[in-house]
C-alpha positions as CSV (number, residue, x, y, z in Angstrom):
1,X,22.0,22.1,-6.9
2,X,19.8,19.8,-8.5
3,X,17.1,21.2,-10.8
4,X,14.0,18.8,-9.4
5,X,15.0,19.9,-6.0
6,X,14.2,23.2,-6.6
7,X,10.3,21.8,-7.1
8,X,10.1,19.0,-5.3
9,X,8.5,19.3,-2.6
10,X,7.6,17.1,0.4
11,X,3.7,16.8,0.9
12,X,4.4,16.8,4.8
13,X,6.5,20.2,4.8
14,X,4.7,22.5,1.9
15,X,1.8,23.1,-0.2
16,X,3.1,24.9,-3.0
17,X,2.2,22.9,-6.2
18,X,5.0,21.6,-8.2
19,X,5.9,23.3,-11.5
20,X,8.1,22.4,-14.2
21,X,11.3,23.9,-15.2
22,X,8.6,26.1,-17.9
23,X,7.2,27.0,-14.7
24,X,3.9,25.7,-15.9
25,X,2.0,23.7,-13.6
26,X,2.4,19.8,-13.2
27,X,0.0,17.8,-11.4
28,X,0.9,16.7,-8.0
29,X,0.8,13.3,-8.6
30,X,3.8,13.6,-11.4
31,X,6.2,15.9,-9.4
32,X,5.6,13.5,-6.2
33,X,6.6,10.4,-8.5
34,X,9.2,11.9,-10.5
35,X,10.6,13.1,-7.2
36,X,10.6,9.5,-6.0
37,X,11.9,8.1,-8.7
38,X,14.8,10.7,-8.8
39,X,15.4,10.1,-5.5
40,X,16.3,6.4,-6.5
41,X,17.6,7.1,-9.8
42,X,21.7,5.9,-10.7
43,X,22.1,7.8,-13.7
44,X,23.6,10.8,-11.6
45,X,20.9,13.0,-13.9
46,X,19.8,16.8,-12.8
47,X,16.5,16.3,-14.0
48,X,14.4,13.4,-14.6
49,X,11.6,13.6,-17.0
50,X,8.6,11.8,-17.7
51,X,10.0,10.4,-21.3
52,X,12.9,8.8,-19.2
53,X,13.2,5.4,-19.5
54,X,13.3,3.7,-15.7
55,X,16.6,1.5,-17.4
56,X,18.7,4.7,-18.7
57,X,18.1,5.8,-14.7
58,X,20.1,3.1,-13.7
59,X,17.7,1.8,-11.3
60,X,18.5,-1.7,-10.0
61,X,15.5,-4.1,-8.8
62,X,16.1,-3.4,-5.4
63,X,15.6,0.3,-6.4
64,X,12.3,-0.7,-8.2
65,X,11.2,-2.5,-5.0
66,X,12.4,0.5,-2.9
67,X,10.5,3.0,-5.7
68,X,7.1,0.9,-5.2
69,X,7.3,0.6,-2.0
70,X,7.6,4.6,-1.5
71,X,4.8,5.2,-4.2
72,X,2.4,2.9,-2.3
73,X,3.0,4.9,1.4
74,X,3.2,8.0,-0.6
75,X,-0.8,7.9,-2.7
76,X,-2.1,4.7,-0.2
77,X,-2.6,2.6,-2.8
78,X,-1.7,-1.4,-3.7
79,X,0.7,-1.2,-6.9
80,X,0.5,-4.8,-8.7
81,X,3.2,-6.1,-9.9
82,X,4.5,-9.7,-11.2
83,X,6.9,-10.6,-8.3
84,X,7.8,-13.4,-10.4
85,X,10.3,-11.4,-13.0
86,X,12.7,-10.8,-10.1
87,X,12.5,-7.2,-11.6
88,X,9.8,-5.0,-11.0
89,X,10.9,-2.4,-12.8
90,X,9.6,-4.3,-16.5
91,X,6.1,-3.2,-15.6
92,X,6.9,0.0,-16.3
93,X,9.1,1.2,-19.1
94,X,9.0,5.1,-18.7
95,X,8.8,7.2,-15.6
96,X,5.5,8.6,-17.4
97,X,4.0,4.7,-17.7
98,X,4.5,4.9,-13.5
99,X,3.0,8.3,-13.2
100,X,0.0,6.3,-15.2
101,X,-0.2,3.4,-13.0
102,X,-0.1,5.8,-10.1
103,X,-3.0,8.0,-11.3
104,X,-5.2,5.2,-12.4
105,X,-5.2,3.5,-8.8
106,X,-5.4,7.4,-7.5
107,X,-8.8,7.7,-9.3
108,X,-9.5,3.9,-9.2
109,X,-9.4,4.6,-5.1
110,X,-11.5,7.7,-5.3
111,X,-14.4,5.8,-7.1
């Protein structure tokens, strides 16, 4: 099985907070997008890691699209992106620059 499957977990079916493979805590808001960006990634990877770089995933525009799409229904948040590259996935580099962007309009929302 997967390793990210066995933390993942699906906000509508548990509680349980996500933990790395160190079994040391991660925040929600990283497991949830590194969940939904393995869900989407190509690469065929077992784990997908905030250093990953969104290319080496293999994800394809559409996949990008498909990824921001998820993200925004997932935190209820607007993610802005330049429509005009045909490929969102430039704005970010790493999965860790999305788990940013993520957070930032997480906390931007709150305030």
């Amino acid at each position: 099985m997967i390793r990210w499957a066995s933390w993942y977990r699906d906000s509508k079916r548990s509680k349980e907070p996500s933990r790395s493979d160190w079994g040391c805590p991660v925040s929600d808001v990283t497991g949830d997008v590194i969940a939904i960006i393995a869900k989407k990634q190509r690469a065929g990877r077992d784990k997908v890691e905030v250093s990953d770089r969104l290319e080496d995933l293999g994800l394809e525009s559409l996949d990008a699209v498909e990824m921001i799409f998820d993200l925004e229904e997932k935190f209820d948040i607007q993610m802005p992106y330049n429509a005009n590259t045909n490929n969102p996935r430039t704005e970010f580099e790493t999965v860790g620059d999305v788990v940013t962007a993520v957070q930032k309009l997480i906390d931007k929302k709150k305030s």
